[in-house]
N, CA, C and O of each residue as an XYZ file, in Angstrom:
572
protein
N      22.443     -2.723      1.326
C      22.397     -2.566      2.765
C      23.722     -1.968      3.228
O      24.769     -2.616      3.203
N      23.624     -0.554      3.702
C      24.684     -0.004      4.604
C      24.892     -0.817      5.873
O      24.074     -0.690      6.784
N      26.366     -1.994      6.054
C      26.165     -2.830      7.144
C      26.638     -1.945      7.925
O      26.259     -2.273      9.049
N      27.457     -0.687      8.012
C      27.652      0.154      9.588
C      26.549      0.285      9.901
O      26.067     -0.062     10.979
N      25.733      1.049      8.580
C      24.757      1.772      9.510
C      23.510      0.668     10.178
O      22.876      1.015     11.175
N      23.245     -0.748      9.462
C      22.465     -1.740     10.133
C      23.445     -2.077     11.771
O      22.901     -2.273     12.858
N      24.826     -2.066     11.543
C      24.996     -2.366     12.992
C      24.956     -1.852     13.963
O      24.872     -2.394     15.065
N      25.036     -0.084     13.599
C      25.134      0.876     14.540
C      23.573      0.657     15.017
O      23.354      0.443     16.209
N      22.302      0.722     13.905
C      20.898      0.964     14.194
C      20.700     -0.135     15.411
O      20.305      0.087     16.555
N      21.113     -1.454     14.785
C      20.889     -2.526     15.941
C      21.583     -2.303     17.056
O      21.055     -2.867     18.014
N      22.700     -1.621     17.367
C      23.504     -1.676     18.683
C      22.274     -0.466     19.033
O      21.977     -0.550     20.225
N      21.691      0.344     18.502
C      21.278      1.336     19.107
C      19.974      1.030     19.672
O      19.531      1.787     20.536
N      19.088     -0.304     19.178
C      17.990     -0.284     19.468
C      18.031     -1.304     20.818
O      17.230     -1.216     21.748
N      19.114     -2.276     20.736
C      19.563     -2.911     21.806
C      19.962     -2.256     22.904
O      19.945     -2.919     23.940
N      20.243     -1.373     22.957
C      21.029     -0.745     24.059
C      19.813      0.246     24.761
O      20.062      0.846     25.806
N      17.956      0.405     23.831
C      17.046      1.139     24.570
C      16.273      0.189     25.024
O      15.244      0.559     25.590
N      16.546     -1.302     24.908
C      15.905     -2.011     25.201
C      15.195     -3.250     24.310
O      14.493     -4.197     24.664
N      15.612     -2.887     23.207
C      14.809     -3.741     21.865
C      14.682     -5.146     22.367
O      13.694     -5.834     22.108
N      15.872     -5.643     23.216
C      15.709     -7.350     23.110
C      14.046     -7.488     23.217
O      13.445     -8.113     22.344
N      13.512     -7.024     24.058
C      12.542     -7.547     25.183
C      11.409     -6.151     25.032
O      10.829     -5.898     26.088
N      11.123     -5.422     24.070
C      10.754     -4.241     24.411
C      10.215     -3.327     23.116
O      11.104     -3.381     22.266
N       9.350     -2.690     22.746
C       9.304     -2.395     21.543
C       9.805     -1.481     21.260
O       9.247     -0.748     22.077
N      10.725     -0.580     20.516
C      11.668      0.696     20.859
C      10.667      1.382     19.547
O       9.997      0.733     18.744
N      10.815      2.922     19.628
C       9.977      3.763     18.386
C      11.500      4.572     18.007
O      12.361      4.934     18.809
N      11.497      4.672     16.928
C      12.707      5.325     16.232
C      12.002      6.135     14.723
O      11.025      5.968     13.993
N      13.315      7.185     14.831
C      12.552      8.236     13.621
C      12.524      7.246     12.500
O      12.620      6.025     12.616
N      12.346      8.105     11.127
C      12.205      7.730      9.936
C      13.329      7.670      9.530
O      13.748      6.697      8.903
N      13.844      8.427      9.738
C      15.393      8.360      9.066
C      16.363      7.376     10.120
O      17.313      6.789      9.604
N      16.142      7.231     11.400
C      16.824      5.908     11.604
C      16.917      4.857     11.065
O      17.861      4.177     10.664
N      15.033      4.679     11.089
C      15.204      3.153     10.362
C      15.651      3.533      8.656
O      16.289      2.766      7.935
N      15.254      4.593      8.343
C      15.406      4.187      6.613
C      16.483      4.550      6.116
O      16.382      4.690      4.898
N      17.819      4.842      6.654
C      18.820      5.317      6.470
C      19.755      3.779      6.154
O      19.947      2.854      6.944
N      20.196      3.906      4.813
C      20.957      2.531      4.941
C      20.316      1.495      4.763
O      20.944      0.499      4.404
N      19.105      1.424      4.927
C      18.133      0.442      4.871
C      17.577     -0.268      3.733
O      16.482      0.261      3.540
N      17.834     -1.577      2.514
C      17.047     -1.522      1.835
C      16.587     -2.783      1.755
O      16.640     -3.462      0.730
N      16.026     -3.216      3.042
C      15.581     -4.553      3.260
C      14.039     -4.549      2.772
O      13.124     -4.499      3.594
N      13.860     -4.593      1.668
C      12.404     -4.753      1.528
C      11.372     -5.462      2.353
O      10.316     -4.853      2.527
N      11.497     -6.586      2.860
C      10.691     -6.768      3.853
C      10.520     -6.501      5.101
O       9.795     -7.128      5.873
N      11.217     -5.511      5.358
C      12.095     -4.870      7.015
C      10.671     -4.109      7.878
O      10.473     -3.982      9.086
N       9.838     -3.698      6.696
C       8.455     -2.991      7.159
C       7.286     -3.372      6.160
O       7.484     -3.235      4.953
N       6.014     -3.871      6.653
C       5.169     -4.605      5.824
C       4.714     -5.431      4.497
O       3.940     -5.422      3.540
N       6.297     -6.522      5.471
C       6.645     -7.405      4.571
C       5.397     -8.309      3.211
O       5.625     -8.728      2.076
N       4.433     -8.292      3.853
C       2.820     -9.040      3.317
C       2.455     -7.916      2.145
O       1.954     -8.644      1.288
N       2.418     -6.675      1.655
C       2.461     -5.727      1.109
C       2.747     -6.025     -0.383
O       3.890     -6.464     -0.509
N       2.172     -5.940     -1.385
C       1.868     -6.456     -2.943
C       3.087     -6.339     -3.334
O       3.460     -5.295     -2.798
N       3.879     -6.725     -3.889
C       5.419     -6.478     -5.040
C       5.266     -5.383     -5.461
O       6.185     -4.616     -5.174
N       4.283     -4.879     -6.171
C       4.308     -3.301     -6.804
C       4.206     -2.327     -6.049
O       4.044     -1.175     -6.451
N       4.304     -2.734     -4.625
C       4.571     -1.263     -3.531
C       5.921     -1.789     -2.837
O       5.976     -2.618     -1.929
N       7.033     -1.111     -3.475
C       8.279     -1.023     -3.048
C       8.508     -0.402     -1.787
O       7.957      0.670     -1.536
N       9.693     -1.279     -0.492
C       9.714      0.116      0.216
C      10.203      1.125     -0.062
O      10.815      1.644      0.872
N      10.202      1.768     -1.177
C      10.569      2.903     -1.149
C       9.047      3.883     -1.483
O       9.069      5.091     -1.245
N       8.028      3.345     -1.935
C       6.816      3.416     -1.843
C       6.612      3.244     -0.773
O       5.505      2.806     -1.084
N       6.612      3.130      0.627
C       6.163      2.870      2.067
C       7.513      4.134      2.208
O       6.647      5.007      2.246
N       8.426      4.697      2.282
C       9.260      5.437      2.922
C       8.650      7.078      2.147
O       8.414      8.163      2.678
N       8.595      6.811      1.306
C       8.330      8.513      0.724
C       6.615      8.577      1.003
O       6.081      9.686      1.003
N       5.821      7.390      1.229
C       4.470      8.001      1.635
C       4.335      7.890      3.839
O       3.317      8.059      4.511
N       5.328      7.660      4.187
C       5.464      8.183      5.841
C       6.832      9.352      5.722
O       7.008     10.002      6.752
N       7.615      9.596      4.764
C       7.893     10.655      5.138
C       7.249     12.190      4.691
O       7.687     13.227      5.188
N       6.319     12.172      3.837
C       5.136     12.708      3.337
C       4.183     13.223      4.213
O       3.814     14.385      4.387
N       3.679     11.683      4.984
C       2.851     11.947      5.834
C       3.141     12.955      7.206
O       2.384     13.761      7.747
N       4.384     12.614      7.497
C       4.887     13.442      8.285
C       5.512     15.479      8.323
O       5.944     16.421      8.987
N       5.006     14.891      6.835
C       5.174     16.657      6.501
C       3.864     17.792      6.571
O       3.860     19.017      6.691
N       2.531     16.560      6.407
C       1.889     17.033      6.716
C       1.242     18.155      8.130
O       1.402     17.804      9.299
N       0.588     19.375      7.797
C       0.659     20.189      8.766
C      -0.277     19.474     10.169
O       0.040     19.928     11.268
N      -1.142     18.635     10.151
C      -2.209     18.567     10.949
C      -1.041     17.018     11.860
O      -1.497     16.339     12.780
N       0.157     16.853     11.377
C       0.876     15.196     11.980
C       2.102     16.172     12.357
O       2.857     16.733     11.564
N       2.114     16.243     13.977
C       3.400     16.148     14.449
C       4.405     15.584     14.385
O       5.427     16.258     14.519
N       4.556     13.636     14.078
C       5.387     13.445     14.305
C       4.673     12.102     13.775
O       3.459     11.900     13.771
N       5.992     10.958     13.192
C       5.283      9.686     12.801
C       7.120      8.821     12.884
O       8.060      9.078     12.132
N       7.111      8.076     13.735
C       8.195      7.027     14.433
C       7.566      5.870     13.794
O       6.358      5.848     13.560
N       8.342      4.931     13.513
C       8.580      3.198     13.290
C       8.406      2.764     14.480
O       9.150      3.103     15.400
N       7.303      1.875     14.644
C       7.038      1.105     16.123
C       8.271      0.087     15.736
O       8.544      0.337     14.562
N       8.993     -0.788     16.147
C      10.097     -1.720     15.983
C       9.319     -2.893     16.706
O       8.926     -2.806     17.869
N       9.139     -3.987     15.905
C       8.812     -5.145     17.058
C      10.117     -5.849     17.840
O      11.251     -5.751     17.371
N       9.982     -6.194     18.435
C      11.067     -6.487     19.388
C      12.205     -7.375     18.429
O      11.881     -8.112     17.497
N      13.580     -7.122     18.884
C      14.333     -7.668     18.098
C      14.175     -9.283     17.809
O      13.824    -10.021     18.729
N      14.382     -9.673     16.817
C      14.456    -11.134     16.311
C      15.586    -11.794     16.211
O      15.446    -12.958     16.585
N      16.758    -11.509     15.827
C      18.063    -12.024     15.837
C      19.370    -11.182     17.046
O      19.413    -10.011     17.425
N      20.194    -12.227     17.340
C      21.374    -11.543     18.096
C      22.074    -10.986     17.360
O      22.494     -9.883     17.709
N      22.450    -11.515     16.117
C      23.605    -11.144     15.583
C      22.418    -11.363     13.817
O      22.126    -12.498     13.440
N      22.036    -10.358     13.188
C      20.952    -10.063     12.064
C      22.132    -10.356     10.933
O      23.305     -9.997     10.840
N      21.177    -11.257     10.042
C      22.458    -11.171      8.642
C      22.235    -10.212      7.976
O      21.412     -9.309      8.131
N      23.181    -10.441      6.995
C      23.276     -8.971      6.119
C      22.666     -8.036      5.651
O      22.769     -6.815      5.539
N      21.552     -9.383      5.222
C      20.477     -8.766      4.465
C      19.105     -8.365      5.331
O      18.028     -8.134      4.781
N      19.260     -8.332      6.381
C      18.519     -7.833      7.252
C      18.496     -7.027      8.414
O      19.387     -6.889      9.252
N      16.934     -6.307      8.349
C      16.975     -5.661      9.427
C      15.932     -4.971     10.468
O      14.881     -4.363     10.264
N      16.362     -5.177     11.209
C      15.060     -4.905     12.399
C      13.932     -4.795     11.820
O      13.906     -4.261     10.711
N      12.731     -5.267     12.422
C      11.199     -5.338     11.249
C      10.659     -4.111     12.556
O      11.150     -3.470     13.485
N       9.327     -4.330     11.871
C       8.316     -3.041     11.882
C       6.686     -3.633     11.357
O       6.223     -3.987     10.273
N       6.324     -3.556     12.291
C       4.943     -3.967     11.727
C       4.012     -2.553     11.463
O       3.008     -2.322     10.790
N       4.669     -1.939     12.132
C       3.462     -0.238     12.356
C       4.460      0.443     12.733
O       5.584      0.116     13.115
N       3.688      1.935     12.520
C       4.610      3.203     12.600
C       2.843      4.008     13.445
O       1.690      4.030     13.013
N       3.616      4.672     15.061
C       3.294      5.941     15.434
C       3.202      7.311     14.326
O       4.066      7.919     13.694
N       1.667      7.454     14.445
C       1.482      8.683     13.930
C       0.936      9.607     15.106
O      -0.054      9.193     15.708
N       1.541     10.917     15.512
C       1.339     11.888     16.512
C       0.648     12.974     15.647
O       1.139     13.648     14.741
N      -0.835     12.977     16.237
C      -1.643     14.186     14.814
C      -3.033     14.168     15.165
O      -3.702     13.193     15.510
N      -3.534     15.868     14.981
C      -4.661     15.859     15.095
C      -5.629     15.355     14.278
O      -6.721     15.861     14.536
N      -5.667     14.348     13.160
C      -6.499     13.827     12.250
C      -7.226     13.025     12.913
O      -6.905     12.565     14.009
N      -8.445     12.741     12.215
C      -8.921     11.035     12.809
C      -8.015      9.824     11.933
O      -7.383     10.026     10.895
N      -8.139      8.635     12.607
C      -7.852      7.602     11.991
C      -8.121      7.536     10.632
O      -7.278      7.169      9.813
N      -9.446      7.928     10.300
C      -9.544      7.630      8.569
C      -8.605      8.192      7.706
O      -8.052      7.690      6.727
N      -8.461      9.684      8.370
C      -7.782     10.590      7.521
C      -6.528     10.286      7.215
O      -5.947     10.376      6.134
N      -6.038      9.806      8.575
C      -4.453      9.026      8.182
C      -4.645      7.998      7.382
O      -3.701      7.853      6.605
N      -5.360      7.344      7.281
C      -6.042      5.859      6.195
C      -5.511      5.958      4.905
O      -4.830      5.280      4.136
N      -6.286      7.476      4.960
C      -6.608      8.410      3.011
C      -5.285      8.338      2.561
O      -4.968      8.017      1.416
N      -4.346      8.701      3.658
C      -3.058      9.365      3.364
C      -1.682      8.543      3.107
O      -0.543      8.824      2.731
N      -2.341      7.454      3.481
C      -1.402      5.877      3.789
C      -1.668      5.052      2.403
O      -0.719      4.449      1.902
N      -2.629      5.030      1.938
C      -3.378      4.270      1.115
C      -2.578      3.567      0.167
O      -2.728      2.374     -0.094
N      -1.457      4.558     -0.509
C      -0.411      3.736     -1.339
C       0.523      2.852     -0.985
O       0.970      1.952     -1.696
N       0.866      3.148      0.292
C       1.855      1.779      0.956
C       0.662      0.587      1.483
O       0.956     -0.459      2.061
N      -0.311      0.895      1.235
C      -0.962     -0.820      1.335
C      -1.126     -0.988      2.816
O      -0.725     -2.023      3.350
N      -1.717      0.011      3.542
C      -1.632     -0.143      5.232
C      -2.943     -0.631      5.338
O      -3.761     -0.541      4.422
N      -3.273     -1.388      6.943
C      -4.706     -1.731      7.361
C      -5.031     -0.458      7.900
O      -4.303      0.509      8.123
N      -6.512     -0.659      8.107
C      -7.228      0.291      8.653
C      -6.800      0.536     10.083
O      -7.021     -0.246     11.008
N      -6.179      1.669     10.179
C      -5.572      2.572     11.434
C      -6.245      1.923     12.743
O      -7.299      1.287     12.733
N      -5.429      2.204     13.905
C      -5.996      2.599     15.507
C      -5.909      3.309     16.329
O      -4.830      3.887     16.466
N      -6.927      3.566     17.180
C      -6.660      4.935     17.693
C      -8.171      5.737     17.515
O      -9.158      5.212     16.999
N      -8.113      7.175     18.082
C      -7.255      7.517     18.858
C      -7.141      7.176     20.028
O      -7.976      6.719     20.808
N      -5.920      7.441     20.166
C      -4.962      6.987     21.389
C      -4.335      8.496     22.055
O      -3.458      9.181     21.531
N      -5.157      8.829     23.542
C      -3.854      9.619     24.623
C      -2.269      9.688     24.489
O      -1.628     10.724     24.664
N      -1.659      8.318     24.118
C      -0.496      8.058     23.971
C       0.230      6.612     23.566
O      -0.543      5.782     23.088
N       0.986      6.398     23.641
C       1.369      5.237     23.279
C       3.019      4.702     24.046
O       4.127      4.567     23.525
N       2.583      4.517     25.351
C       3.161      4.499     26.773
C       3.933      3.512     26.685
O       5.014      3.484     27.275
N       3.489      2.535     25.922
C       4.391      0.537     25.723
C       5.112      0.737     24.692
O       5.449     -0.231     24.010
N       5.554      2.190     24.311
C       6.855      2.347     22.969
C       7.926      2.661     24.012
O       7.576      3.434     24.904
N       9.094      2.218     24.043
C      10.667      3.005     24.780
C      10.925      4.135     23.657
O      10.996      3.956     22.441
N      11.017      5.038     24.192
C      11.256      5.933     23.635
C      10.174      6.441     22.633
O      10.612      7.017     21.638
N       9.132      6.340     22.727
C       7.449      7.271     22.377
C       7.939      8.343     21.977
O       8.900      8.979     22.410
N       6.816      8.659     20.590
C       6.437     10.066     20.617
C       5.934     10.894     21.755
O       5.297     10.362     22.664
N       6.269     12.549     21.738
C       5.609     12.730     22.595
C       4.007     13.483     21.851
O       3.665     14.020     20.797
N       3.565     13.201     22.806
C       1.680     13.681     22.446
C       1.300     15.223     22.626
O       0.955     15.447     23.786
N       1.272     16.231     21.885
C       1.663     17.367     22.567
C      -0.211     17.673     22.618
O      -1.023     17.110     21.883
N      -0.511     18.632     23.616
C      -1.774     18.750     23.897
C      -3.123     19.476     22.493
O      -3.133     20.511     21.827
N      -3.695     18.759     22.550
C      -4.473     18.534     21.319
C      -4.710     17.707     20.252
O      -5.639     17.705     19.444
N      -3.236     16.632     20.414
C      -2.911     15.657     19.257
C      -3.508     14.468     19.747
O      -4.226     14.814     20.685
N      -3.584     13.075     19.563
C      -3.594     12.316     19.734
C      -2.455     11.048     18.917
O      -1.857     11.208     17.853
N      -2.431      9.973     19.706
C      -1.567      8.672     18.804
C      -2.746      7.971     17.739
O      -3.811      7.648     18.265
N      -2.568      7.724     16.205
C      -2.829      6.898     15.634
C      -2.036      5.539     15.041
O      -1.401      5.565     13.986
N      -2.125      4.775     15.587
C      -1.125      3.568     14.940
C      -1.864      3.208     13.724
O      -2.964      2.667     13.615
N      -0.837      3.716     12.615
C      -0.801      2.234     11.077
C       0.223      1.120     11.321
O       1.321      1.073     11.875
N      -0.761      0.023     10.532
C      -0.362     -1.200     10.347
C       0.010     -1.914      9.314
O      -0.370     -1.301      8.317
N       0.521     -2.831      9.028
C       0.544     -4.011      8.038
C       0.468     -5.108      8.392
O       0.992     -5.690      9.342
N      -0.585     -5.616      7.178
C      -0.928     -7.241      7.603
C       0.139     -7.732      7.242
O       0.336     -8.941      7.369
């Protein structure tokens, strides 16, 4: 665990609102520095590492038909996070013309639930993707 970069991430998500608020941040925010294995779909089998959940959403996001795919952040849990931790994540914004399944197909190795959506937008994130016309929001999850 990079602790600047966990303190800078937390001063940063605090300061858009995280106490109280769900903040969306890129991929490389949260995964920069990051190697809290349970930090994003903690319930997720032992043999899917996060680093197996980081290279199949930054993947996904390379895809041509996905604009854009942010870490939903659930609202912060600690004031002051120990070392070994850091801000969780239950789901990540996907911005993309696919249906839900298709993002499903594409998720499949990080062990995600079955998608939601589509979604116009996703208005209850601080700091949202934006939805550009034609796309829609799909949220993945973890149980």
């Amino acid at each position: 665990m990079d602790l600047a970069k966990q303190t800078a991430f937390v001063d940063h998500v605090r300061e858009r609102g995280g106490a109280s608020a769900q903040v969306a941040v890129t991929l490389e925010q949260f995964f920069e520095g990051n190697d809290c294995e349970w930090c994003i779909a903690p319930n997720r089998p032992e043999d899917v590492p996060l680093d197996t959940v980081r290279r199949v959403l930054f993947e996904l996001r390379e895809h041509p038909e996905v604009h854009d795919v942010r870490v939903e952040l659930d609202v912060l849990e600690f004031q002051d996070f120990p070392d070994d931790e850091w801000p969780y994540a239950s789901g990540v914004a996907v911005i993309t013309t696919l249906l839900p399944e298709e993002v499903d197909a594409m998720t499949i190795d990080a062990d995600t639930e079955s998608s939601g959506g589509p979604a116009a937008s996703a208005q209850w994130l601080v700091d949202g993707p934006v939805v550009p016309d034609g796309h829609h929001y799909v949220g993945v999850w973890w149980d």
